[in-house]
N, C-alpha and C positions, 0 to 999 in steps of 0.2 A: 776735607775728608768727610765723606759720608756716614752714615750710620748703617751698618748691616741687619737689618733684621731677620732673625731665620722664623717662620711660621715653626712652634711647635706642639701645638693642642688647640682645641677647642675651648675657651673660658670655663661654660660647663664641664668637661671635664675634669676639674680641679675642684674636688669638695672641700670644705670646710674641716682643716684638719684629718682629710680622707687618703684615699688612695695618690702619691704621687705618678707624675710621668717622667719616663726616663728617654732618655736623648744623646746620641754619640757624638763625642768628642773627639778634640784631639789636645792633649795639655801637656805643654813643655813639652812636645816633642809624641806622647808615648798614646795611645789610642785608650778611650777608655769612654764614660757615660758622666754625663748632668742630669741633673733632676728639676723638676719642678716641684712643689707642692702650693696650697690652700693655707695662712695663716691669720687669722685675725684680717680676713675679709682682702688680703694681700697677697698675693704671688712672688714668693723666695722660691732661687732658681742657684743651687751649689753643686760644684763638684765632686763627684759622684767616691769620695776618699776618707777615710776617716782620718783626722789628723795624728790618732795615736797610733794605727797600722794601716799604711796605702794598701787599702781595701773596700771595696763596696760595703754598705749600709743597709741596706734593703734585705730582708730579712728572705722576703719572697718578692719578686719583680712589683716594684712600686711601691711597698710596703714600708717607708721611712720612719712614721709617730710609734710613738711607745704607746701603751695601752690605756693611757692617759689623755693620750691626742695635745701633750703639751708642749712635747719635745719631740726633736728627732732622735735615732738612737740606731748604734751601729749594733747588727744582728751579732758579729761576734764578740766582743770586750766588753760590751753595755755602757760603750763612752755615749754619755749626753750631749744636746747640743739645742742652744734656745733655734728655734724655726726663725727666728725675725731677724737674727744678728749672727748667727752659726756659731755662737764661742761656745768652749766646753761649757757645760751646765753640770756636769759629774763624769764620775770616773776616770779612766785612763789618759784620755784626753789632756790631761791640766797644763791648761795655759794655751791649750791648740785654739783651733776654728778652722770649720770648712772654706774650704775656698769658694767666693759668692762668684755668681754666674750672673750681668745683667737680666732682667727678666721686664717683661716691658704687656703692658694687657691694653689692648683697644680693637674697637670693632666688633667685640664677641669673640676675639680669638687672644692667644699667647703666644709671644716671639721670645727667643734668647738674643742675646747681641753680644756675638764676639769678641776677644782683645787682646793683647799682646800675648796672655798665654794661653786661654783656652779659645781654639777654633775650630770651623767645622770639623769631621772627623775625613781622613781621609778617606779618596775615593777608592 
């Protein structure tokens, strides 16, 4: 079996604890968006849900870190979440974690890669 890689950014475009990129999915079934972001010089790439309410996170489109640029942080409950590992870090959250999205950097660019549950999003 192969590896799928889907082109989704440009490297540059992922700053450092900056703006993330968002990317459509398809997960267990239900159509929804991934993210990328910038961490500690690394590319973490989750699905786009917050674990304490199946809801996006992004405050404004791309918008993930808290004002800290430490953590990620769902716009509405203000559930925490460490960038490197997606477990809760505070709030409503406790004991969740985002769902991690392979995310894969080479050549100047950023791929996500596929898996048993989250896949491209349909056509």
């Amino acid at each position: 079996m192969t590896t799928e890689e889907i082109y989704l950014c440009e490297a540059l475009a992922l700053a450092e604890g900056g703006s993330g990129v968002r990317f459509p999915v398809t997960a267990g079934g239900e159509d929804g968006t991934g993210f990328a972001v910038r961490y500690d010089g690394r590319v973490h790439a989750y699905l786009n849900r917050c674990a304490h309410v199946p809801i996006e996170l992004d405050w404004n489109e791309g918008q993930f870190f808290d004002s800290s640029g430490l953590y990620l942080m769902c716009s509405t409950h203000g559930a925490i979440y460490d960038p490197e590992t997606g477990r809760c870090a505070g709030g409503p959250c406790r004991g969740g974690r985002l769902r991690a999205i392979s995310a894969i950097e080479h050549d100047g660019k950023v791929f996500w890669v596929p898996d048993d549950y989250v896949k491209p999003a349909r056509a």
